[in-house]
KOLRO-613484 format. One record per residue: residue number from 1; residue in three letters; x, y, z of N, C-alpha, C, CB in turn; chain. Coordinates in nm, 2 decimals, always signed. Glycine has a CB too. Layout:
  nr rest   n_px   n_py   n_pz  ca_px  ca_py  ca_pz   c_px   c_py   c_pz  cb_px  cb_py  cb_pz kette
 NUM  ALA      X      Y      Z      X      Y      Z      X      Y      Z      X      Y      Z     A
...
***
This chain:
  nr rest   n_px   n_py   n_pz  ca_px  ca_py  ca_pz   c_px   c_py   c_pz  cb_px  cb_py  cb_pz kette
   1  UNK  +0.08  -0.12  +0.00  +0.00  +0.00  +0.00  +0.09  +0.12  +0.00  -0.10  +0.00  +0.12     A
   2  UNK  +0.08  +0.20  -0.10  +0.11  +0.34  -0.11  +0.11  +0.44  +0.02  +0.01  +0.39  -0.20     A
   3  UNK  +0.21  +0.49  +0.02  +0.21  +0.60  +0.16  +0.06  +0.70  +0.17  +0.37  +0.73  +0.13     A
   4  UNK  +0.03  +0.73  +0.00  -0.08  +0.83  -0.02  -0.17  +0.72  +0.04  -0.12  +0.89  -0.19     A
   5  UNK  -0.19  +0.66  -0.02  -0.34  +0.54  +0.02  -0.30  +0.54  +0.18  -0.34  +0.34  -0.06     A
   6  UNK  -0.20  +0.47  +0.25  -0.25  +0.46  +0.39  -0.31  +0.57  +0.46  -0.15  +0.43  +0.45     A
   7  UNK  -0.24  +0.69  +0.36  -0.27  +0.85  +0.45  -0.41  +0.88  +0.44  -0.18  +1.01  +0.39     A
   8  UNK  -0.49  +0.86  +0.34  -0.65  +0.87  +0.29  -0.70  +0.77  +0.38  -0.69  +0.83  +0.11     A
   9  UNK  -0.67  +0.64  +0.39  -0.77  +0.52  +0.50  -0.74  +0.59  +0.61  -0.72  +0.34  +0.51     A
  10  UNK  -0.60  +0.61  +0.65  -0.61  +0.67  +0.77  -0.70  +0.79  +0.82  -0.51  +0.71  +0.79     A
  11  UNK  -0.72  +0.90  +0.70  -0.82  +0.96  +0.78  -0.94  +0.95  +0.73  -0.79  +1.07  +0.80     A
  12  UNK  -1.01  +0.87  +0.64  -1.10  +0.81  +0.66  -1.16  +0.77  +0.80  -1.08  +0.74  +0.59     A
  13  UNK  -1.08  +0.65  +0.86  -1.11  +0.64  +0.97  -1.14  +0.71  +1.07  -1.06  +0.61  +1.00     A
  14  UNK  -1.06  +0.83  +1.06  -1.05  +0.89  +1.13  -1.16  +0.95  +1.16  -0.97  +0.94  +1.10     A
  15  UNK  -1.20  +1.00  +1.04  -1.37  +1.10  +0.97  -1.46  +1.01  +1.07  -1.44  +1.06  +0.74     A
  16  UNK  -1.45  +0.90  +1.03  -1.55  +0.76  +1.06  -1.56  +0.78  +1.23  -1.47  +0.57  +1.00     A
  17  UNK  -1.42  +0.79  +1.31  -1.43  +0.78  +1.46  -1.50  +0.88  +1.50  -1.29  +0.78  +1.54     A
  18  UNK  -1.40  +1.01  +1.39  -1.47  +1.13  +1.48  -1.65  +1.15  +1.47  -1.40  +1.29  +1.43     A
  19  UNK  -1.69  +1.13  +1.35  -1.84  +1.12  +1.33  -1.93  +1.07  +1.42  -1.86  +1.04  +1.24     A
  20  UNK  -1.88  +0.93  +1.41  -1.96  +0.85  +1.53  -1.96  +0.94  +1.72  -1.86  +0.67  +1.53     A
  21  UNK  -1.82  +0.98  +1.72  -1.79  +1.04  +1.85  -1.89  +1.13  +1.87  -1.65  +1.10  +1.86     A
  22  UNK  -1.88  +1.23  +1.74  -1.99  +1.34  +1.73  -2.13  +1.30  +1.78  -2.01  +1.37  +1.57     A
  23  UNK  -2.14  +1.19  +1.72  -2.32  +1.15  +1.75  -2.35  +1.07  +1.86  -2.39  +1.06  +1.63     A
  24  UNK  -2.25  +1.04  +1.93  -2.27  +0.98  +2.02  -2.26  +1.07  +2.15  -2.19  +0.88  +2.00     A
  25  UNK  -2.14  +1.18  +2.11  -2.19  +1.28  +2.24  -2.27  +1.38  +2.24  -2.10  +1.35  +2.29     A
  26  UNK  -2.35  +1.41  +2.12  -2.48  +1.47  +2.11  -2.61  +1.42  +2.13  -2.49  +1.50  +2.00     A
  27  UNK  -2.62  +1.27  +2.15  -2.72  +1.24  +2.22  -2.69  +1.19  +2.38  -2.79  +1.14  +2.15     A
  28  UNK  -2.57  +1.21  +2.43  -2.58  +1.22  +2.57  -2.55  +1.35  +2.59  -2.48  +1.14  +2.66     A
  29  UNK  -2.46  +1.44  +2.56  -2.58  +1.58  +2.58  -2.70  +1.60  +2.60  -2.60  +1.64  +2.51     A
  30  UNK  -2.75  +1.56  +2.50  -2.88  +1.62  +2.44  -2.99  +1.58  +2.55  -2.91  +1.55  +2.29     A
  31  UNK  -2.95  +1.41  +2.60  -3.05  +1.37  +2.63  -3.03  +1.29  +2.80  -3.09  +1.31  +2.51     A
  32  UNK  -2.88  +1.23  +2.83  -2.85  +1.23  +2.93  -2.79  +1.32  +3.08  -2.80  +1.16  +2.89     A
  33  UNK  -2.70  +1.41  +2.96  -2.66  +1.48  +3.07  -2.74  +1.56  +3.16  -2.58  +1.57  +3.03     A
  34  UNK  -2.83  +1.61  +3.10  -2.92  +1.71  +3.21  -2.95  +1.59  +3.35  -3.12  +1.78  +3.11     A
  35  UNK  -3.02  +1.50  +3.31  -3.03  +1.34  +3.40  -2.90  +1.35  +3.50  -3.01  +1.17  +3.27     A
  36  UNK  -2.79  +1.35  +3.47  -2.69  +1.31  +3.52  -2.65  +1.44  +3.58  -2.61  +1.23  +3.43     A
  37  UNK  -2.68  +1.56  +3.54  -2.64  +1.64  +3.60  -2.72  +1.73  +3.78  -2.61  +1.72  +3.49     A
  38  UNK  -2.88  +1.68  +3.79  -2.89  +1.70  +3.87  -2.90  +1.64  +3.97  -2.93  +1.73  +3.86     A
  39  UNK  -2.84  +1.53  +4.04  -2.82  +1.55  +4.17  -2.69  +1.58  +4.22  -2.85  +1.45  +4.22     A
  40  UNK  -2.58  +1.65  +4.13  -2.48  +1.72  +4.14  -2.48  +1.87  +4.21  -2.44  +1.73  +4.03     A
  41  UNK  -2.37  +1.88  +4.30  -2.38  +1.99  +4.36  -2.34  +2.09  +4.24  -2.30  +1.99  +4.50     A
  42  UNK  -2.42  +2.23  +4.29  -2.41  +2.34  +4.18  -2.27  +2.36  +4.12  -2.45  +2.49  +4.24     A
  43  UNK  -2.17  +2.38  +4.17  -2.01  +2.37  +4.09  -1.98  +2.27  +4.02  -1.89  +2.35  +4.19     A
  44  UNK  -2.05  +2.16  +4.06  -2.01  +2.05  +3.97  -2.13  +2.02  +3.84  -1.99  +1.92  +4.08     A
  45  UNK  -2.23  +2.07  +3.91  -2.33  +2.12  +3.76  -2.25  +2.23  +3.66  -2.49  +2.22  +3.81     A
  46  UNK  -2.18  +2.31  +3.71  -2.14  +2.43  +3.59  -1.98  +2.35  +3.57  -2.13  +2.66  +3.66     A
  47  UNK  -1.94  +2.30  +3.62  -1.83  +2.18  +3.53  -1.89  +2.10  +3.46  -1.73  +2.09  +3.62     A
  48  UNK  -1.99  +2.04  +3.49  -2.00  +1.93  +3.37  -2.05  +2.01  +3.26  -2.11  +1.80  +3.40     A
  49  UNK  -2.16  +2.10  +3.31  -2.21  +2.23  +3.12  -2.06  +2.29  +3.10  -2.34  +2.44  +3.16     A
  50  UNK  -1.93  +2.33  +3.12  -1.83  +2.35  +3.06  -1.77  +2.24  +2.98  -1.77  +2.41  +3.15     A
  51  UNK  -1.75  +2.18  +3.07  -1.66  +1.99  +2.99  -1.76  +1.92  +2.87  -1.65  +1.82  +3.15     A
  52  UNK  -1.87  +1.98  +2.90  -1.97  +1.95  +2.79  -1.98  +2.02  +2.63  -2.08  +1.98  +2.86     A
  53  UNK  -1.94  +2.14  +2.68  -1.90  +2.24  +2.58  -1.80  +2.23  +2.51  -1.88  +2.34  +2.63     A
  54  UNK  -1.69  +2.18  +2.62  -1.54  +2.13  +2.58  -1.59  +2.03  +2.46  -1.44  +2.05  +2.72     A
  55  UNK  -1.64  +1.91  +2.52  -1.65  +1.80  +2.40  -1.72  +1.86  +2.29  -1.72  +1.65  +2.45     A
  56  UNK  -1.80  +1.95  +2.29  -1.84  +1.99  +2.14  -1.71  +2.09  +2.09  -2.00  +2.09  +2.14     A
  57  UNK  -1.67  +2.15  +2.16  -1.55  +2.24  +2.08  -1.46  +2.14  +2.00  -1.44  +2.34  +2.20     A
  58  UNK  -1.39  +2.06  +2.08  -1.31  +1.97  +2.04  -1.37  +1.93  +1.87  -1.31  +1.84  +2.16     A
  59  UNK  -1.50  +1.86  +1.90  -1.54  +1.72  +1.80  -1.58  +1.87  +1.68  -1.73  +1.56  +1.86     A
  60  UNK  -1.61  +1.97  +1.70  -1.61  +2.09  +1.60  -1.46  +2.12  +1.52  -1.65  +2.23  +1.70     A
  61  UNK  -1.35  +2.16  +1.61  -1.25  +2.13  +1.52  -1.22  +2.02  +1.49  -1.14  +2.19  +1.54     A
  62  UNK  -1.20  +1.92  +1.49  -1.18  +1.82  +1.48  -1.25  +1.77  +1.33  -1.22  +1.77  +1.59     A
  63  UNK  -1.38  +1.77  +1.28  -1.49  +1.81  +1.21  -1.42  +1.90  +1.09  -1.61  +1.88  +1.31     A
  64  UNK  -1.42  +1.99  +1.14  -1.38  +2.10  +1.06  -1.24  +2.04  +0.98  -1.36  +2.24  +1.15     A
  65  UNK  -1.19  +2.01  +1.05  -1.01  +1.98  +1.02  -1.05  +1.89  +0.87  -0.89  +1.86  +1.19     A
  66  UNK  -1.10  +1.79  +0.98  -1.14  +1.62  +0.88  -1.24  +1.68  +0.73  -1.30  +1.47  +1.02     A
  67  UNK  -1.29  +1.74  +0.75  -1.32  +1.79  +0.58  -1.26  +1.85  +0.52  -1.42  +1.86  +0.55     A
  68  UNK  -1.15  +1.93  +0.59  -1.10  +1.99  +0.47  -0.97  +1.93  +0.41  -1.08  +2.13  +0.48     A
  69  UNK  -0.94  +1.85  +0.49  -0.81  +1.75  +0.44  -0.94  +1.60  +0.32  -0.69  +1.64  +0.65     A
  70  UNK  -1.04  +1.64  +0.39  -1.13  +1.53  +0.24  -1.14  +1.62  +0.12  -1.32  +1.47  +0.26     A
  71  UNK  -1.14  +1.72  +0.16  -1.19  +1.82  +0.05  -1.04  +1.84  -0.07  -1.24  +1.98  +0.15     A
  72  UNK  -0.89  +1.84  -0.01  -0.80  +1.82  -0.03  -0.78  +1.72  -0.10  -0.74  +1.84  +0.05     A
  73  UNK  -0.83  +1.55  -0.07  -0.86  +1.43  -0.10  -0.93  +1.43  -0.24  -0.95  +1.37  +0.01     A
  74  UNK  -1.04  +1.47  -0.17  -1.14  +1.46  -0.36  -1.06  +1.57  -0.48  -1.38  +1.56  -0.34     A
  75  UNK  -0.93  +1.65  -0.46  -0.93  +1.77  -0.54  -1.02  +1.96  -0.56  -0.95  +1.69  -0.63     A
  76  UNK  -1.08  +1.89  -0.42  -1.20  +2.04  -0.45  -1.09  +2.15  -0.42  -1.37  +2.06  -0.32     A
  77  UNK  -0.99  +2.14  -0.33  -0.92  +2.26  -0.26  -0.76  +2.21  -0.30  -0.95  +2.26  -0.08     A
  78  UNK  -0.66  +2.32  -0.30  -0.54  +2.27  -0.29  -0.49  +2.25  -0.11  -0.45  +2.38  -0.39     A
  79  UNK  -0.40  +2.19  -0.17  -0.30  +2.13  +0.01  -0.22  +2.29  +0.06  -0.10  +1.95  -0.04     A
  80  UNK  -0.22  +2.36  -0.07  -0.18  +2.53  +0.02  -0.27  +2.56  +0.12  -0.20  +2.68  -0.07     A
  81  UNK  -0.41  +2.59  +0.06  -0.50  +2.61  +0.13  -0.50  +2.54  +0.22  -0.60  +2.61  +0.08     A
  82  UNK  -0.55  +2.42  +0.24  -0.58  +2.36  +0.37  -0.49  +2.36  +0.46  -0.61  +2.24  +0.37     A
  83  UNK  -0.37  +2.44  +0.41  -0.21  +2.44  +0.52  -0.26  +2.58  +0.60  +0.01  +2.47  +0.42     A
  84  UNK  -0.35  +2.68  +0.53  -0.33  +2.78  +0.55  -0.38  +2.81  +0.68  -0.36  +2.85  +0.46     A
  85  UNK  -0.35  +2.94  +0.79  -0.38  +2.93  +0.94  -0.51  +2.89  +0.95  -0.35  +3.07  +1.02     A
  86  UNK  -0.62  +2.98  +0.87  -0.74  +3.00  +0.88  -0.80  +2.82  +0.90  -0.79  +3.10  +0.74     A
  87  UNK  -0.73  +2.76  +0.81  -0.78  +2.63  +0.78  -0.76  +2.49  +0.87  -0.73  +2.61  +0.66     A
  88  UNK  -0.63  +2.55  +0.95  -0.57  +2.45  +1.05  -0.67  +2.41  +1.16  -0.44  +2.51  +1.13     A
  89  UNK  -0.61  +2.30  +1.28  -0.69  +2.30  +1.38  -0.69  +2.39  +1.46  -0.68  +2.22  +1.44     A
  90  UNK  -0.80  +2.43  +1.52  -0.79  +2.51  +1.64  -0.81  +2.51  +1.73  -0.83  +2.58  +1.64     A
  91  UNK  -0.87  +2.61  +1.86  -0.90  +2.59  +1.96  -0.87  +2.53  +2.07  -0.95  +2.59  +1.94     A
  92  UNK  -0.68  +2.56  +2.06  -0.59  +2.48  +2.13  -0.63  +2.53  +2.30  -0.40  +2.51  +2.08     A
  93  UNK  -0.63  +2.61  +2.29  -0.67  +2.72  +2.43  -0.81  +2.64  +2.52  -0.74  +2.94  +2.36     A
  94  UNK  -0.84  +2.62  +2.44  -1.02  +2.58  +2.54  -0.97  +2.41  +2.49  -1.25  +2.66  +2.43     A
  95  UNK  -0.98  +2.35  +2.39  -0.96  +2.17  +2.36  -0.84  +2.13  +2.44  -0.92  +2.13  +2.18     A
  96  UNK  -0.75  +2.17  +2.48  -0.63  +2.07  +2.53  -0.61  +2.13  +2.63  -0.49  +2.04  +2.45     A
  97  UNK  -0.58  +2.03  +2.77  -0.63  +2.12  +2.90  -0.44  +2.15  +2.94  -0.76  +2.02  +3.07     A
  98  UNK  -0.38  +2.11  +2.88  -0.25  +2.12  +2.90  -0.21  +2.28  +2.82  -0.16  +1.98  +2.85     A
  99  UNK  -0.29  +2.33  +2.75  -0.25  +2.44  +2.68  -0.36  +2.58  +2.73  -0.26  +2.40  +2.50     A
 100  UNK  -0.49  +2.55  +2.77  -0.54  +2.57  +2.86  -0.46  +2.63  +3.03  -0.59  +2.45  +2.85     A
 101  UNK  -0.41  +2.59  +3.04  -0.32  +2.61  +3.15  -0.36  +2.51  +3.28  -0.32  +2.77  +3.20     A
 102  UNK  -0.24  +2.51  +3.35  -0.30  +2.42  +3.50  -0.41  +2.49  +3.61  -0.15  +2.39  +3.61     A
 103  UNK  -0.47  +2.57  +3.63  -0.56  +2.65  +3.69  -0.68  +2.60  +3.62  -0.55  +2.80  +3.68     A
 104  UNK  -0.72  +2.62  +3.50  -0.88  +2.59  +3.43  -0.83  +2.38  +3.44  -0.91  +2.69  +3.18     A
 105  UNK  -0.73  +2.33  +3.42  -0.74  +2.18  +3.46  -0.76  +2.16  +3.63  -0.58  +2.11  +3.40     A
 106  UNK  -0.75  +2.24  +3.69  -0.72  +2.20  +3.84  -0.88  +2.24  +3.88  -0.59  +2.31  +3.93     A
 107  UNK  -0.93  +2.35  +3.81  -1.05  +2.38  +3.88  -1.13  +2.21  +3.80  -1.13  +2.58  +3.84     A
 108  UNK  -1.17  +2.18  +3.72  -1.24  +2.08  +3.66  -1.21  +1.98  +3.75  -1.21  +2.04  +3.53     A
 109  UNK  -1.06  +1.90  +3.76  -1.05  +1.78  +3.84  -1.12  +1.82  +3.95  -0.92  +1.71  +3.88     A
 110  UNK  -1.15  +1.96  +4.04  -1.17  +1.91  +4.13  -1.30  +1.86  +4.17  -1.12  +1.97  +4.19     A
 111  UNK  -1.41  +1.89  +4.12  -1.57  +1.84  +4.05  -1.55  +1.69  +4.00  -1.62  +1.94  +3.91     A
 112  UNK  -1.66  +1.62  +4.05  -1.67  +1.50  +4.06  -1.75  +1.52  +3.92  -1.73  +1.44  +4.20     A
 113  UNK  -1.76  +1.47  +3.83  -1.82  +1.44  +3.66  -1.89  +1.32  +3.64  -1.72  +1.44  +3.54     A
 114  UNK  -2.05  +1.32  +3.61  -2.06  +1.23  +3.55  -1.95  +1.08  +3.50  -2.10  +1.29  +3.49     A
 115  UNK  -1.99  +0.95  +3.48  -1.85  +0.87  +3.45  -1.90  +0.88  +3.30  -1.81  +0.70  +3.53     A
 116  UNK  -1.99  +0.86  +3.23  -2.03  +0.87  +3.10  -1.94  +0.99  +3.01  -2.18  +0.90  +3.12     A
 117  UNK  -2.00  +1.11  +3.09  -1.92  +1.28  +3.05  -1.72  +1.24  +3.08  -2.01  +1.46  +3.22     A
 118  UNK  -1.72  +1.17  +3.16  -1.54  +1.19  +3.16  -1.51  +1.07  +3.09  -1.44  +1.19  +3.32     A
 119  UNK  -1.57  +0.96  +3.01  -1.54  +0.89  +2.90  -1.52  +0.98  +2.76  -1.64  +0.79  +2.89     A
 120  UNK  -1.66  +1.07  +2.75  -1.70  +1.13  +2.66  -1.56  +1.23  +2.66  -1.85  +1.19  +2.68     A
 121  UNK  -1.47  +1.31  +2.77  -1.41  +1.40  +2.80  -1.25  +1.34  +2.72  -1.43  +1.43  +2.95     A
 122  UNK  -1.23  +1.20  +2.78  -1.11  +1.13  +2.73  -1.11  +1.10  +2.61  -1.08  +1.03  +2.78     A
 123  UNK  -1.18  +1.06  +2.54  -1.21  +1.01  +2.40  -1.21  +1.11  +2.32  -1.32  +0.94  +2.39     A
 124  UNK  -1.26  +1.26  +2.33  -1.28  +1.39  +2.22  -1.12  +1.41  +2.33  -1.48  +1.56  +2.23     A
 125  UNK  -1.07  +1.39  +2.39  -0.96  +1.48  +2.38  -0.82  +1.40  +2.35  -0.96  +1.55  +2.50     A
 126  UNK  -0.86  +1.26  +2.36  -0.74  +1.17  +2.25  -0.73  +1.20  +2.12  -0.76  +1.02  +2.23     A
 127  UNK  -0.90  +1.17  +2.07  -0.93  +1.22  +1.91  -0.87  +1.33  +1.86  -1.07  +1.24  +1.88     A
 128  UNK  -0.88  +1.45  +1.99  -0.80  +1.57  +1.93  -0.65  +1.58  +1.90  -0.81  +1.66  +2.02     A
 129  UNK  -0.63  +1.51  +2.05  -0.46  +1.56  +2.04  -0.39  +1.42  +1.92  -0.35  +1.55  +2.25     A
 130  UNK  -0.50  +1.36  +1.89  -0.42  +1.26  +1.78  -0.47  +1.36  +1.63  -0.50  +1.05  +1.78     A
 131  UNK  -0.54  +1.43  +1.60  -0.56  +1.52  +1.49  -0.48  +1.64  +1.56  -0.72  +1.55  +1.45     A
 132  UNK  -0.45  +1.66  +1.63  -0.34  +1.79  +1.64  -0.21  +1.76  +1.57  -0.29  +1.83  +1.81     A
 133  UNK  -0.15  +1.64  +1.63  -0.03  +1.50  +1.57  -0.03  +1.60  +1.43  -0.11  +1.27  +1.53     A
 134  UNK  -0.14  +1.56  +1.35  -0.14  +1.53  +1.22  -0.17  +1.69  +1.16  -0.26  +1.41  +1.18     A
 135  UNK  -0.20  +1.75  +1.26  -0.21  +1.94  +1.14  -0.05  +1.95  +1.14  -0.31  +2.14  +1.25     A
 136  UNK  +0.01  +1.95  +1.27  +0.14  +1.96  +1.27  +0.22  +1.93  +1.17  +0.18  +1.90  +1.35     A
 137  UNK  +0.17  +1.86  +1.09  +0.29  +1.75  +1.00  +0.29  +1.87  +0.90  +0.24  +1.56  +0.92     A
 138  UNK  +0.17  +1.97  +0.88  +0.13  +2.01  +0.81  +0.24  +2.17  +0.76  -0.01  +2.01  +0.85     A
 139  UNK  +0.28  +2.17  +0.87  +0.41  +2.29  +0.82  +0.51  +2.22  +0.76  +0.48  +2.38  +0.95     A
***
């Protein structure tokens, strides 16, 4: 298999993980978390609506990223473009709690989270920092 071909399946997959990730934490959003978030004490109610937010920021760039490297794929765009800032991943500041700083990570751990929402939390933020990996390559 061709270096190009592995790089297309690979993010195929990729499309495919993050998709599913997408839809899978939009209906526990949508439809568990509120459930799970009230018998939480009030701090730990406005951490799980933030970490909740988080997982949509994330699976958003993430989303974003993954089409336009398809879009690069099918020929609709050149690989300049999709290098360009506008086009990269973003939202390093709020998605990765290590860039974030240790204060906004310290206040979260210390709120007890749903276990559903801190699966949901680990999984959009592997998915990220493994599509961060890959914008990088991109300079």
């Amino acid at each position: 298999m061709s270096q190009s071909v592995a790089a297309v399946t690979y993010l195929r997959s990729t499309f495919e993980e993050a998709l599913a990730l997408t839809r899978e934490s939009r209906d526990y959003i949508a439809y568990q978390l509120p459930r799970d978030r009230e018998p939480l004490e009030p701090a730990a109610q406005i951490a799980a609506s933030c970490e909740a937010m988080r997982i949509t920021a994330r699976l958003t760039q993430v989303m974003s990223w993954l089409l336009i490297q398809r879009a690069v794929e099918a020929g609709e765009i050149a690989p300049e473009v999709a290098a360009a800032p506008d086009n990269r991943l973003g939202g390093q500041d709020v998605c990765d709690p290590l860039e974030a700083g240790p204060l906004a990570l310290d206040e979260v751990q210390d709120q007890a989270l749903p276990p559903r929402l801190d699966e949901l939390l680990a999984r959009s933020l592997t998915l990220y920092q493994r599509v961060a990996r890959l914008d990088s390559q991109l300079t």
